[in-house]
SEDREN-111369 format. One record per residue: x, y, z of N, C-alpha, C in turn; residue number from 1. Coordinates in nm, 4 decimals, padded with zeros to 6 digits, always signed. Last residue first. Example, Ala and Ser with C-alpha at 12.3 -4.5 7.8 and 13.67 -1.06 7.14 Angstrom:
BEGIN
R_n_c1_n_c2_n_c3_ca_c1_ca_c2_ca_c3_c_c1_c_c2_c_c3_num
R_+01.2850_-00.2250_+00.7080_+01.3670_-00.1060_+00.7140_+01.2900_+00.0030_+00.7870_2 $
R_+01.3190_-00.5690_+00.7800_+01.2300_-00.4500_+00.7800_+01.3200_-00.3300_+00.7800_1 $
//
This chain:
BEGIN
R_n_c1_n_c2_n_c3_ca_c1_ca_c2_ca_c3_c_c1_c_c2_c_c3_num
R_+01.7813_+00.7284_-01.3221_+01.9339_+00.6644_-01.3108_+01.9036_+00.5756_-01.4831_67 $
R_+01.5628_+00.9190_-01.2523_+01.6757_+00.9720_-01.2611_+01.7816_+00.8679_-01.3384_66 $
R_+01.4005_+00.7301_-01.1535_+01.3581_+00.7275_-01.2761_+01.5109_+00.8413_-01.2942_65 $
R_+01.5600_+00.5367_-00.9271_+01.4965_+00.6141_-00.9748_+01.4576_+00.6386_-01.0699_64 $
R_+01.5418_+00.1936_-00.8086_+01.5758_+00.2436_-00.9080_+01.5430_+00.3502_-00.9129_63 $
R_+01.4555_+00.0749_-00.5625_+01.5511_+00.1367_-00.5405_+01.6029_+00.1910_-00.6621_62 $
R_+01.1654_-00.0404_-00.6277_+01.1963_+00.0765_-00.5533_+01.3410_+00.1819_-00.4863_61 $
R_+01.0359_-00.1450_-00.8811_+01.1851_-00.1742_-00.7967_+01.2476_-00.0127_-00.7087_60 $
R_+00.7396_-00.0763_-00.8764_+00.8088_-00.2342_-00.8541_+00.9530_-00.2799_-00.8784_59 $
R_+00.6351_+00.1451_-00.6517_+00.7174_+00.1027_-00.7491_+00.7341_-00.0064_-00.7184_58 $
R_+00.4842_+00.2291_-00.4400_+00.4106_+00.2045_-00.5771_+00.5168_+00.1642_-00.6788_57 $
R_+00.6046_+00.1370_-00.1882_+00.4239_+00.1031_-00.1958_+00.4201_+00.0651_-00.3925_56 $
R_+00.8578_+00.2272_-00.2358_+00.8495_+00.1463_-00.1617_+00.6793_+00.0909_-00.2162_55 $
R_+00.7635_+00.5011_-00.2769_+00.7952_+00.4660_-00.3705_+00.7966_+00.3254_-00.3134_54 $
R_+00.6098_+00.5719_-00.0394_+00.5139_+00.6078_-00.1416_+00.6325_+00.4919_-00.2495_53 $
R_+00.7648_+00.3853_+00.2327_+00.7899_+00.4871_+00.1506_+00.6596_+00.5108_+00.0271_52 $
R_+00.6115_+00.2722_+00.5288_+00.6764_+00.2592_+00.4364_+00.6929_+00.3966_+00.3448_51 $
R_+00.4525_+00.1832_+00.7335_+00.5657_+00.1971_+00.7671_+00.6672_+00.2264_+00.6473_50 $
R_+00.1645_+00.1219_+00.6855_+00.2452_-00.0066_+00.6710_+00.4513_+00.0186_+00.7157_49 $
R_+00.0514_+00.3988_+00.7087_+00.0282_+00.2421_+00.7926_+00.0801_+00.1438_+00.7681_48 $
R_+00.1836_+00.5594_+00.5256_+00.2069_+00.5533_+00.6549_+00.1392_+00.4326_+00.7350_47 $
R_+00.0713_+00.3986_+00.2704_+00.2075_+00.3614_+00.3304_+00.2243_+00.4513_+00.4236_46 $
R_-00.1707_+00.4190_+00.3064_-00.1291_+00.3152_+00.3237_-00.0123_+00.3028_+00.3642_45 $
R_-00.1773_+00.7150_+00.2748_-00.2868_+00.5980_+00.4245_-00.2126_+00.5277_+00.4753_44 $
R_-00.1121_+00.7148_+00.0611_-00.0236_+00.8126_+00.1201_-00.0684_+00.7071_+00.2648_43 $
R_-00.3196_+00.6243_-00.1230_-00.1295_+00.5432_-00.1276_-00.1085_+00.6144_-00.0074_42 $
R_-00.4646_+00.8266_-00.0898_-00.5165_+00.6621_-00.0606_-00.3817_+00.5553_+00.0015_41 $
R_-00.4224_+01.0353_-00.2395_-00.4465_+01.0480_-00.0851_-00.4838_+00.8798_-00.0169_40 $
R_-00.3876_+00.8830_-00.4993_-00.2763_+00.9190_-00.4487_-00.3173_+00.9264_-00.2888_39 $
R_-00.5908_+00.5917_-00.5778_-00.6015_+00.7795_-00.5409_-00.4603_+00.7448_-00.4659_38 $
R_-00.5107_+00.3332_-00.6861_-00.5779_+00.4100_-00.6472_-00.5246_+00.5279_-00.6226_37 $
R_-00.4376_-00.0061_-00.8490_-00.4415_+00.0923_-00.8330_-00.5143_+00.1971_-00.7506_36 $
R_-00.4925_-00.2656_-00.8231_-00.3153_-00.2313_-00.8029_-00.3175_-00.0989_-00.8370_35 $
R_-00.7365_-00.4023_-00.7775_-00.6717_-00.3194_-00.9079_-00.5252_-00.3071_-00.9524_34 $
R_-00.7258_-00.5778_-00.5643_-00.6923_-00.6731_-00.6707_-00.7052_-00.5840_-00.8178_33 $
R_-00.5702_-00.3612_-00.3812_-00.5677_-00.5051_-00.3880_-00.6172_-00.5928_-00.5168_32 $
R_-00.7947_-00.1829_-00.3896_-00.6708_-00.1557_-00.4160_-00.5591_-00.2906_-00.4587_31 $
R_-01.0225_-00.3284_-00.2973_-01.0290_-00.2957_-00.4456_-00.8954_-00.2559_-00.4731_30 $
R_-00.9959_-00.3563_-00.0314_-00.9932_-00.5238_-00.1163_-00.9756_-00.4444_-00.2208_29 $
R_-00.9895_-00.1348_+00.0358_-00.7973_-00.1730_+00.0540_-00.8455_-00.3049_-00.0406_28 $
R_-01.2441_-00.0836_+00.0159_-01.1778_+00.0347_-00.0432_-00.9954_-00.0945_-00.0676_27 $
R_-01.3325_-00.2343_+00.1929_-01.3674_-00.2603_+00.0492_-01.2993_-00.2070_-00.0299_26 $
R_-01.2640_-00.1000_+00.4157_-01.1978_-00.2441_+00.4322_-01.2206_-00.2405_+00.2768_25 $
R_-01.1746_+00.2356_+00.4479_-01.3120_+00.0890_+00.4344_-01.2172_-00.0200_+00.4069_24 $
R_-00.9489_+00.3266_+00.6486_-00.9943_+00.3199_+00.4848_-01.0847_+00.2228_+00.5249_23 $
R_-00.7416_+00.4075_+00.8014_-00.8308_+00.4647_+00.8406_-00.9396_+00.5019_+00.6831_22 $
R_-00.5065_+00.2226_+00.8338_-00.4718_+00.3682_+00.7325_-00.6395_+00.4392_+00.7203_21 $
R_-00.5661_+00.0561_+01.0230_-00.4417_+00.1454_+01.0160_-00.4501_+00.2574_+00.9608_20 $
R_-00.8022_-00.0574_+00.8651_-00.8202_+00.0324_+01.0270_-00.6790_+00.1120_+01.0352_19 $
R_-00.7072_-00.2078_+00.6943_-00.7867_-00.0872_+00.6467_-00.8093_-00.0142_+00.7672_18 $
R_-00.5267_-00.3939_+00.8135_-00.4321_-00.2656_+00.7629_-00.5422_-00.1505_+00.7192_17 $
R_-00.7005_-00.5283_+00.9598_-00.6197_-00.4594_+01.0531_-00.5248_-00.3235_+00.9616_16 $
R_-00.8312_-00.6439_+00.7261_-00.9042_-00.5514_+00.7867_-00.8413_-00.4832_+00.9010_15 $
R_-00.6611_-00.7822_+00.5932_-00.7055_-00.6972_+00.4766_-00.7530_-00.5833_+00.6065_14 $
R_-00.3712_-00.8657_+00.8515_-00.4839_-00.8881_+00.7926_-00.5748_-00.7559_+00.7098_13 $
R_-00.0214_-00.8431_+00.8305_-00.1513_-00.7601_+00.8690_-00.2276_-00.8437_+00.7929_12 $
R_+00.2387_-00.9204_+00.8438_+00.1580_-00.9809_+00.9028_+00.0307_-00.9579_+00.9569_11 $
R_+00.4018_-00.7964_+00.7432_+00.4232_-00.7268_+00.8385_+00.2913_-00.7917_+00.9197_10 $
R_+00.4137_-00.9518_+00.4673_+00.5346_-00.9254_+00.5533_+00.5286_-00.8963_+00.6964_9 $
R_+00.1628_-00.9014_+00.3831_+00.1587_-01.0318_+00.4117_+00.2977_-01.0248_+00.5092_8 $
R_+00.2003_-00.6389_+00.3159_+00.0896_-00.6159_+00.3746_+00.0966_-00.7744_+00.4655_7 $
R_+00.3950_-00.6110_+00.0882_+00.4147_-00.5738_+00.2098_+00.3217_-00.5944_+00.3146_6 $
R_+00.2552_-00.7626_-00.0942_+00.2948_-00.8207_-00.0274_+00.4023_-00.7807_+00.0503_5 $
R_-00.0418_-00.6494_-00.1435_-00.0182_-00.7463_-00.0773_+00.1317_-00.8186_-00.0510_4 $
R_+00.1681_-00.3800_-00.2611_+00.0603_-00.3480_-00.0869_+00.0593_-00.4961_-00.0731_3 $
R_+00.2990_-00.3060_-00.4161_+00.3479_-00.3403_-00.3732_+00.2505_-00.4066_-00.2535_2 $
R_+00.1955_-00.2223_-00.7910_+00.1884_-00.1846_-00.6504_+00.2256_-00.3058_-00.5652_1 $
//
């Protein structure tokens, strides 16, 4: 998962992006050092960070699994 360091890009702090995506702050630290969580969780995030689900959870987001 992608979140700290889209999260360091757009110059959000742990507790301005858990207010964005309308998540406990504890909830975004555990996403953060699992690299995992609930799909309705990813979805938060990456509308609060401006981004794509694949963008968030892939680690080359321009590859499909198609290619």
């Amino acid at each position: 998962m992608n979140l700290k360091q889209i999260r360091m890009e757009k110059g959000l702090t742990v507790q301005q992006l858990a207010d964005s995506a309308d998540l406990p702050k504890r909830t975004v630290e555990n996403i953060l050092r699992n690299g995992d969580c609930l799909v309705s969780n990813a979805i938060k995030l990456a509308d609060a960070l401006g981004v794509t689900l694949d963008e968030l959870c892939r680690e080359n987001p321009e590859q499909t699994e198609t290619e």
